[in-house]
Backbone as CSV, one residue per row, in Angstrom:
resi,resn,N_x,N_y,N_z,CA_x,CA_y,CA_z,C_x,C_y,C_z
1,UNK,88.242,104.012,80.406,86.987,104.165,81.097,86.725,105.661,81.271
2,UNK,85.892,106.303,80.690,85.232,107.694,80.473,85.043,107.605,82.425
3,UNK,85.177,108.907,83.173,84.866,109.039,84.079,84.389,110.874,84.231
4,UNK,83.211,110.764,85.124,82.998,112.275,85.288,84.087,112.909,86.071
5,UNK,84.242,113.822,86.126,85.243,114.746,86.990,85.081,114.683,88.749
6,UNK,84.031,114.716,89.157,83.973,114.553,90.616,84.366,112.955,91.095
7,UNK,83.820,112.056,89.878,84.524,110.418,90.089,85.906,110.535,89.956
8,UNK,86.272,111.594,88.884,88.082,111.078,89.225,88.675,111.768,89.795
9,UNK,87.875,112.585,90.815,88.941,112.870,92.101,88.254,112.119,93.453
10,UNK,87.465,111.621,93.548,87.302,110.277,94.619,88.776,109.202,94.378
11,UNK,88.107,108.794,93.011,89.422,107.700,92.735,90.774,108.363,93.186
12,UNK,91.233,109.790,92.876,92.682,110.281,93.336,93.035,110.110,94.571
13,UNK,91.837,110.150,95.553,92.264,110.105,96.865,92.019,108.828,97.512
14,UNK,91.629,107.684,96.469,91.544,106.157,96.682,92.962,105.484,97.454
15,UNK,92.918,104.995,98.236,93.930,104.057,98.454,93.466,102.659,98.439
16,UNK,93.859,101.745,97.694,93.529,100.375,97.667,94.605,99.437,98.839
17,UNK,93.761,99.209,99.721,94.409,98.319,100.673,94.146,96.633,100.669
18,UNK,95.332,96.154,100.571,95.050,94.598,100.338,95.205,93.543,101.455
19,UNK,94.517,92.693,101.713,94.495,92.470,103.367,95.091,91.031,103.040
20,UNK,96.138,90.452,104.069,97.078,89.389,103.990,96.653,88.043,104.162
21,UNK,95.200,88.596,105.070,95.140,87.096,104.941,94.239,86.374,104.101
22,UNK,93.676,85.636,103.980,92.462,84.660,103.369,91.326,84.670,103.725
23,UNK,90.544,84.776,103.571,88.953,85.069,103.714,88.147,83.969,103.185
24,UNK,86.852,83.471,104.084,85.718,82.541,104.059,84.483,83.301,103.715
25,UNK,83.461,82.907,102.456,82.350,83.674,102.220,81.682,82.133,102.894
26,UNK,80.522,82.505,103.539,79.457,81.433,104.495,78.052,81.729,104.206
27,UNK,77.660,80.541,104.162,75.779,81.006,104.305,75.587,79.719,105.314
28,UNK,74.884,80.635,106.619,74.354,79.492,107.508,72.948,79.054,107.529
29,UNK,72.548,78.240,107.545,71.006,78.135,107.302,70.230,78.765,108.290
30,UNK,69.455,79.573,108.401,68.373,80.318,109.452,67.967,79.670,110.119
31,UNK,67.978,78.326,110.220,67.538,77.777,111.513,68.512,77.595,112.482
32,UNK,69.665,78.058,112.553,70.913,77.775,113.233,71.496,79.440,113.463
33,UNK,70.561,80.498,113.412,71.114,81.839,113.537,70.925,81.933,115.211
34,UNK,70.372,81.312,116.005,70.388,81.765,117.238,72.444,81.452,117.687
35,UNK,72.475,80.067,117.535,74.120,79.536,117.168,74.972,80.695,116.596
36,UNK,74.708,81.297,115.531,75.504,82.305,114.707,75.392,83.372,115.839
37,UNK,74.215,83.736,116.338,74.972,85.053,117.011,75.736,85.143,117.793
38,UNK,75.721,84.164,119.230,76.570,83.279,119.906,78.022,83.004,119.348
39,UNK,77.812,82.318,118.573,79.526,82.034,117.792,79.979,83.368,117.596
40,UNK,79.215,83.702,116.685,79.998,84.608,115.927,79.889,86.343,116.506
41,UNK,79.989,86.461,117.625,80.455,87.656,118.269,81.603,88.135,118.625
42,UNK,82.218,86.898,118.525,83.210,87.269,118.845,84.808,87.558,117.868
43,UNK,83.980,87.797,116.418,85.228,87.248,115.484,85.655,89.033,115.806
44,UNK,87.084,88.665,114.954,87.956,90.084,114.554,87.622,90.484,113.514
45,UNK,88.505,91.942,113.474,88.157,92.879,112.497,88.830,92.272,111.429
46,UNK,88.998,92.176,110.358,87.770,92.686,108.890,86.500,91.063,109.091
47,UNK,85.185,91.536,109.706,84.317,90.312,109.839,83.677,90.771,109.208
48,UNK,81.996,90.111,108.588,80.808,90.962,108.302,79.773,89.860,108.710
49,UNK,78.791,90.112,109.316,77.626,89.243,109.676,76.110,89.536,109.343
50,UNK,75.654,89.193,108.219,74.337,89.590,107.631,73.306,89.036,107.806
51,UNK,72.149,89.453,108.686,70.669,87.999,108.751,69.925,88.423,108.044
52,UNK,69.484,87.598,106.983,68.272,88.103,106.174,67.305,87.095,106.574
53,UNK,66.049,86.895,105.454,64.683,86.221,105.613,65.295,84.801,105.284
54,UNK,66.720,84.906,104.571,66.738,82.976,104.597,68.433,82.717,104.795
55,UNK,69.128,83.781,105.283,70.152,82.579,105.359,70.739,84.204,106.060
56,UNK,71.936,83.116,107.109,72.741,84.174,107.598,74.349,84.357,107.057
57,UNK,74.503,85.405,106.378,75.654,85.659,105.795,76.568,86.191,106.563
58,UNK,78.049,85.187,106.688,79.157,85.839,107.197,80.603,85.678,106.421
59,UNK,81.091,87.068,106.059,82.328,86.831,106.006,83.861,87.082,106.987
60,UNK,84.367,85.896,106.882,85.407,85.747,108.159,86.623,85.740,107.911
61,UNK,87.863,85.963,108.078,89.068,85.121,108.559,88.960,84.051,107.946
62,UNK,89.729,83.107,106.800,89.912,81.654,106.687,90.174,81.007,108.025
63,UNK,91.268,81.351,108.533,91.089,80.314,110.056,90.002,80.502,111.070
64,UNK,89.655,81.874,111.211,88.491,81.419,112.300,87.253,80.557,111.718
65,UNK,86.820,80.737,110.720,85.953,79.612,110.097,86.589,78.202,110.437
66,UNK,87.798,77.859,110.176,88.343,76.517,110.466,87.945,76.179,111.944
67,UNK,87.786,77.102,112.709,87.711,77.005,114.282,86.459,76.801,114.723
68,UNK,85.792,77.495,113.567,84.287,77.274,114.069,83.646,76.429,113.066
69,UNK,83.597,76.052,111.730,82.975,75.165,110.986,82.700,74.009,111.518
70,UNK,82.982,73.444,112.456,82.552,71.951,113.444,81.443,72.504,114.013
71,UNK,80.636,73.705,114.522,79.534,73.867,115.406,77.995,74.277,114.197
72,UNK,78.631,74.033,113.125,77.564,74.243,111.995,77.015,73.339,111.675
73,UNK,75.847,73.016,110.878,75.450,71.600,110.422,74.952,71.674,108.839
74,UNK,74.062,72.992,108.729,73.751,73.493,107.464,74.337,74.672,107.341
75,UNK,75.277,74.651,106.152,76.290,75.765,105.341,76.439,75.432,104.110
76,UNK,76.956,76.642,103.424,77.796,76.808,102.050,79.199,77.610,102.617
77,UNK,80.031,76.945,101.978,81.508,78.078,101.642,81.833,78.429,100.550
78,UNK,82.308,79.280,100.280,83.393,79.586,99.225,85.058,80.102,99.709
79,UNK,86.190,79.899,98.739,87.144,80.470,99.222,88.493,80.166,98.596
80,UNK,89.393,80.491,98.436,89.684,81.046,99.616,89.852,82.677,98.932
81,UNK,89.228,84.110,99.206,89.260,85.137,98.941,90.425,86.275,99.797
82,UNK,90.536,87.447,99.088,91.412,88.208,99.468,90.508,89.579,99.147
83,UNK,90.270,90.366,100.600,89.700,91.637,101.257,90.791,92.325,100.421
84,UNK,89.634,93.407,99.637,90.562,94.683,99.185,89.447,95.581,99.915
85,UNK,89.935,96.774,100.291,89.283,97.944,101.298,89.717,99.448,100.332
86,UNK,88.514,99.982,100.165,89.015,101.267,99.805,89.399,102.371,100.556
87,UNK,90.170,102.615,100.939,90.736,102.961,102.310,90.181,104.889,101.312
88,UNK,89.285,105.495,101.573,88.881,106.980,101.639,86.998,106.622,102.476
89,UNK,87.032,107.337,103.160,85.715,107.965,103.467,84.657,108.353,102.556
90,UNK,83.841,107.785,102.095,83.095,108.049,101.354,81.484,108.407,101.986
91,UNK,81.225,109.657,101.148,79.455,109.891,101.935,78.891,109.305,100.993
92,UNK,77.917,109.056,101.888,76.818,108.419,101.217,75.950,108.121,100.073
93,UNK,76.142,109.357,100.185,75.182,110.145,98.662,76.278,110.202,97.110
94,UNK,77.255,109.786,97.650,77.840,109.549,96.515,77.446,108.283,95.380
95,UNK,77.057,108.859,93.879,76.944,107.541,93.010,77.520,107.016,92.507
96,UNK,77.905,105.702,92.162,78.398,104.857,91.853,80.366,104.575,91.816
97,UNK,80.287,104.686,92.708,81.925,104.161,93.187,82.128,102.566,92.842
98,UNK,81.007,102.213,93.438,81.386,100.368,93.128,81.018,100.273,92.021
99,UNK,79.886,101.030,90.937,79.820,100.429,89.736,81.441,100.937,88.792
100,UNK,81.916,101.643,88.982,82.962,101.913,88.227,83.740,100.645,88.596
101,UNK,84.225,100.386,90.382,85.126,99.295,90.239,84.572,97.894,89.762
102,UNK,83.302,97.990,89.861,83.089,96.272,89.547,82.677,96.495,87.827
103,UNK,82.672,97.313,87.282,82.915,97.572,85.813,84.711,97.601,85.386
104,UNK,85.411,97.888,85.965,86.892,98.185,86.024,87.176,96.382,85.819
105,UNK,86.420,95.590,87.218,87.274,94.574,87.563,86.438,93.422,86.729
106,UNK,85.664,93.658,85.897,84.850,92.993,84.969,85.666,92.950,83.610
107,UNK,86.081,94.005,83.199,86.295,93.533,82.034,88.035,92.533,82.200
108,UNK,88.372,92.900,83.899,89.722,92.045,83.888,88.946,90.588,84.150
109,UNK,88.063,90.039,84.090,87.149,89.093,84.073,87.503,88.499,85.940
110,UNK,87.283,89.335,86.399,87.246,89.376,88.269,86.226,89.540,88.782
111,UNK,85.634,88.462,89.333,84.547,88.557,90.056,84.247,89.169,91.047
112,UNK,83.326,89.732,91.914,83.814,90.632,93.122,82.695,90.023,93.878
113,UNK,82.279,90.413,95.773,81.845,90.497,96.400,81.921,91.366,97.173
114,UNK,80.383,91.699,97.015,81.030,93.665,97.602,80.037,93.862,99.135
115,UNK,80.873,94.579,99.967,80.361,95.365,101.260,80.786,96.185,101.418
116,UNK,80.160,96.840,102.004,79.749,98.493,102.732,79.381,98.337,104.136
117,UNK,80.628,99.303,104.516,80.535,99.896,105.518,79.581,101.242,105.796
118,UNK,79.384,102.060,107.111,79.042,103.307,106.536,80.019,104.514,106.366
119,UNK,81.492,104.113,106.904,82.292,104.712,106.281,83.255,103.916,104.706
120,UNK,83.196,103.284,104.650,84.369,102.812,103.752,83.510,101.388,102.580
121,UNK,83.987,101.294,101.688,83.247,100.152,100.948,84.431,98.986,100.745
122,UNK,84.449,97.728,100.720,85.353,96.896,100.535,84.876,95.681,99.699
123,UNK,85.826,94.798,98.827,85.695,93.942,98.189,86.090,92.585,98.358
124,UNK,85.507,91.346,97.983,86.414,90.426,97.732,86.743,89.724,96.879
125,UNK,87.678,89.732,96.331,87.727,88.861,95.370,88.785,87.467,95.596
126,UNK,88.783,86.208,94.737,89.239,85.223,94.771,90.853,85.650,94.395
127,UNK,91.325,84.280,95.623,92.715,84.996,95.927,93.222,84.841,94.824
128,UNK,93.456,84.289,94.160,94.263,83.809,92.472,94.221,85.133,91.390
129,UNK,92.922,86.158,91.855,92.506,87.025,90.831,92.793,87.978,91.983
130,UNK,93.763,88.112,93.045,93.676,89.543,93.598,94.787,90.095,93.350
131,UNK,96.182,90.075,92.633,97.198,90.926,91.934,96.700,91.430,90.921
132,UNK,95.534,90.991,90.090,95.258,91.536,88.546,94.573,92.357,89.306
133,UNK,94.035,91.881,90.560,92.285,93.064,90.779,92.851,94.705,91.143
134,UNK,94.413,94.262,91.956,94.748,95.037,92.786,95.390,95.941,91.563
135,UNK,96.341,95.344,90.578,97.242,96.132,89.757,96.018,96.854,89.255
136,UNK,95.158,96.313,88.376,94.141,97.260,87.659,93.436,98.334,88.504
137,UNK,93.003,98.544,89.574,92.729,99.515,90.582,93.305,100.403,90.914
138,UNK,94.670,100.030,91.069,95.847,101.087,91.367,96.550,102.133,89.671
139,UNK,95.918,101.062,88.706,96.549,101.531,87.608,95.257,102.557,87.303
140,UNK,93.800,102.247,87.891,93.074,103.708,87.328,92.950,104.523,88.483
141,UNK,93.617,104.104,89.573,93.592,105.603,90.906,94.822,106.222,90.406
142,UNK,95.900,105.740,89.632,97.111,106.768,89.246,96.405,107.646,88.269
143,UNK,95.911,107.101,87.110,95.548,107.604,85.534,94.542,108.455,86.559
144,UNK,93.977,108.853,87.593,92.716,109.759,88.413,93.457,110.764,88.948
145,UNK,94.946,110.613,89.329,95.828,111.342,90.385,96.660,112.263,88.642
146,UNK,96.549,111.543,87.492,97.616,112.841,86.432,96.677,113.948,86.121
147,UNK,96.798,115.087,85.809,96.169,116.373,85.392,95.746,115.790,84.023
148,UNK,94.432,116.515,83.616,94.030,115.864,82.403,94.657,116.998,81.700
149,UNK,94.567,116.967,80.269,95.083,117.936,79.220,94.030,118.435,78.854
């Protein structure tokens, strides 16, 4: 993967962090977001809670979803996924960090789901595909960390 020079020293100072537990992707139906905000205030960290014009997106914890999926009526799930976090600070104005990784984790034929923080960007991918996602990530933040010739 051809990379410009300012991309492969982001990637050098990449740390790929892989999170232990299992993860729930959700869509609640918008007529049940007054419920979602209520419920869902109270989850732990790594959460994400998104309201758009038609559905409220959350990703959770596999078990706290188990805890709360009885107070829902209209949903989708997917799962069970595994949170990778790019553990560097990234500004803003930086371009394309995620297109390199979700080009990286494409051709390992890995699907991703991606969020942003406003410090940090993180992924998920399906747990079955998160050693290939993780080895291939770590194998182009090393090839970013050797001196080129």
């Amino acid at each position: 993967m051809k990379l410009s020079e300012p991309m492969r020293n982001i990637l050098s100072e990449t740390v790929v962090k892989e999170h232990t537990e299992d993860y729930t992707i959700v869509s609640v139906r918008l007529d049940e977001e007054s419920k979602a905000r209520s419920l869902l205030r109270e989850l732990r960290p790594f959460s994400s809670v998104t309201y758009d014009n038609n559905e409220v997106s959350v990703v959770l914890r596999a078990s706290d979803w188990e805890r709360l999926r009885g107070e829902f009526h209209g949903f989708a799930e997917a799962g069970p996924y595994r949170l990778l976090t790019f553990d560097i600070v990234l500004d803003l104005s930086i371009v394309g960090f995620l297109s390199v990784v979700s080009a990286l984790l494409a051709e390992e034929g890995v699907s991703i789901f991606a969020l942003s923080t406003y410090l940090r960007d993180h992924i998920l991918v399906r747990k079955e595909d998160s050693p290939r996602a993780v080895a291939a990530l770590r194998k182009l933040i090393e090839e970013c960390r050797r001196p080129r010739a």
